[in-house]
GUKOLKOL-89265 format. One line per 4 residues: for each residue x, y, z of C-alpha. Coordinates in pm, 1 decimal, m for minus. Example, Ala and Ser with C-alpha at 12.3 -4.5 7.8 and 13.67 -1.06 7.14 Angstrom:
BEGIN
1230.0:m450.0:780.0  1367.0:m106.0:714.0
//
This chain:
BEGIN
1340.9:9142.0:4815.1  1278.2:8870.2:5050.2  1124.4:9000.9:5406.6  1387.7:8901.1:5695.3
1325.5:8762.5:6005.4  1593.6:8678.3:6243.5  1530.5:8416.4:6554.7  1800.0:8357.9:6778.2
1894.7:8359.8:7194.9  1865.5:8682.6:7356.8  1978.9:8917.6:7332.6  2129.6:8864.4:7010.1
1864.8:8856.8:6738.0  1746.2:9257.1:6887.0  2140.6:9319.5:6873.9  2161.4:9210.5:6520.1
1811.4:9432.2:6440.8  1954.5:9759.9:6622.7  2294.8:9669.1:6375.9  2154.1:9677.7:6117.1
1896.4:9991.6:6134.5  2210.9:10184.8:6235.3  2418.7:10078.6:5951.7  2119.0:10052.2:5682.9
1808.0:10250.2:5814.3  1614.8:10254.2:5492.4  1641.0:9844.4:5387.0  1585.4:9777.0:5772.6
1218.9:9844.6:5744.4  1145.1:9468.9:5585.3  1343.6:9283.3:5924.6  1218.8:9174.2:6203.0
1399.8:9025.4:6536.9  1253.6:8780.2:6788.6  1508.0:8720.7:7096.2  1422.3:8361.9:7235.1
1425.2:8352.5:7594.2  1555.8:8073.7:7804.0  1236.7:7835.2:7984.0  983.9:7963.3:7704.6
825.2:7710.3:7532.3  882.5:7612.1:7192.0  515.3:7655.8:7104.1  496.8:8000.8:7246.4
842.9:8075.1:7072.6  679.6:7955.4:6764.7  360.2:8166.8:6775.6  533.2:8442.9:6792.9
797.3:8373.2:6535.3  408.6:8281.7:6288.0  324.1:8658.1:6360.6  658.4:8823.5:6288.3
661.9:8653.0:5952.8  375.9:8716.0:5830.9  456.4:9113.2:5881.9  783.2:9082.6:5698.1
691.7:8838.1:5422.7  641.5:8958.1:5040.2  558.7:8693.1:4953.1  919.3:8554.7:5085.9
1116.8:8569.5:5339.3  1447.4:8437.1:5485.3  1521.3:8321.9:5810.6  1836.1:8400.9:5964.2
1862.8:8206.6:6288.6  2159.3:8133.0:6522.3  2310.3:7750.6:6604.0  2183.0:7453.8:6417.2
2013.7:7236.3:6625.0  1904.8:7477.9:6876.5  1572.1:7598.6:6977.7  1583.2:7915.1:6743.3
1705.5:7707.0:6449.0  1444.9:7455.6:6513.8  1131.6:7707.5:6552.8  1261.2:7808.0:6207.3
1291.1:7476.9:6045.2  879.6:7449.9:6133.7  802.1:7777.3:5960.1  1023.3:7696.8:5631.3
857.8:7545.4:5359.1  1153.1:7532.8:5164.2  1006.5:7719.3:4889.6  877.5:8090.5:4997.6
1022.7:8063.7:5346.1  1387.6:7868.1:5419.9  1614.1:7918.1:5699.2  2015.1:7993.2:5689.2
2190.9:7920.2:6018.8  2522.5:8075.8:6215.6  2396.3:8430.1:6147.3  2612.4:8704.4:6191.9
2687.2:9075.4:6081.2  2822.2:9027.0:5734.2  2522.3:8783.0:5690.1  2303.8:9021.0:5790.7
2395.5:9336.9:5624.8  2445.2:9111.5:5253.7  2137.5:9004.0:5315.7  2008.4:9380.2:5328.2
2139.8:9543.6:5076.1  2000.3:9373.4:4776.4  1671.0:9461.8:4735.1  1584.2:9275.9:4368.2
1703.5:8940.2:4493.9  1537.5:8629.0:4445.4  1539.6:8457.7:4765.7  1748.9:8183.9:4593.7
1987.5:8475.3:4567.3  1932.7:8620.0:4936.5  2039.2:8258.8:5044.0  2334.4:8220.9:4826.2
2409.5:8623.9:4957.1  2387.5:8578.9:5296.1  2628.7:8247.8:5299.2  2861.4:8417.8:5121.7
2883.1:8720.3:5365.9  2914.9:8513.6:5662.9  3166.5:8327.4:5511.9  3358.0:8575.7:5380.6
3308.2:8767.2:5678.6  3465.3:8539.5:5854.8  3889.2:8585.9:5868.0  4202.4:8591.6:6077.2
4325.7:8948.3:6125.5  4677.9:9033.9:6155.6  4770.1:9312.0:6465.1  4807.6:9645.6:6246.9
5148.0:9824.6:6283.5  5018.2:10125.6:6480.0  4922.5:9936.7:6759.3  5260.1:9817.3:6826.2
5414.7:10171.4:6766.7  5556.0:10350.9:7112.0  5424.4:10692.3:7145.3  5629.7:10969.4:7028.4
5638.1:11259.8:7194.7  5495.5:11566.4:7075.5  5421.8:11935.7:7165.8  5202.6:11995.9:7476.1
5000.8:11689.4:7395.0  5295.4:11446.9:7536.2  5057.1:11276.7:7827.9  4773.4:11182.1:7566.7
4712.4:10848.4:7459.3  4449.0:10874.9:7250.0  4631.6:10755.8:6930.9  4626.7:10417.6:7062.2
//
């Protein structure tokens, strides 16, 4: 499997790190997370972003940055090479964990993976029923509103 490196603003890229080791602890190990603060400067950003993927790269990796055009995205677009490193923008939780969970991938496949999960993670939900239900009452429990 592809290492992972996420670059995005902070907090989010750490967020997206700490998601992921809680949800999938054991494929977490080959991620890393570098939060871009705001006034640093790209080269700095981009030093640091050399460093992290050289720890998670085996001998790919995939880059899982933010907004396109943005200073994450475009410290990413100067470590791809399009070949053993490339970059997937608008990164997300569904992206993420898709991208974790397949450990044989090519990272053709991690690509095509990760796309699909933010994609598909992305949808319209409907209000469920029960949260338009009035309480009913109900033994000595009638002042709890925890089923809400």
């Amino acid at each position: 499997m592809p290492g992972l490196l996420i670059i995005a603003h902070a907090p989010l890229a750490s967020s997206l790190k700490a998601v992921a080791e809680h949800a999938f602890p054991d494929c977490a190990r080959q991620l890393a997370a570098l939060d871009v603060l705001p006034n640093l400067p790209i080269e700095e950003i981009e030093a640091q972003a050399r460093v992290m993927l050289e720890r998670v790269r085996n001998p790919e990796a995939l880059i899982l940055t933010d907004v396109f055009g943005a200073t994450p995205c475009n410290v990413a677009q100067r470590l791809a090479d399009g070949v053993q490193v490339k970059v997937v923008a608008g990164v997300n939780v569904p992206m993420l964990w898709r991208s974790l969970c397949y450990g044989s991938d090519t990272l053709d496949a991690a690509v095509a993976r990760a796309v699909a999960g933010a994609t598909q993670g992305v949808m319209p939900v409907a209000t469920s029923r029960p949260q338009n239900q009035t309480l009913k009452a109900r033994g000595s429990d009638q002042g709890d509103h925890q089923d809400q």
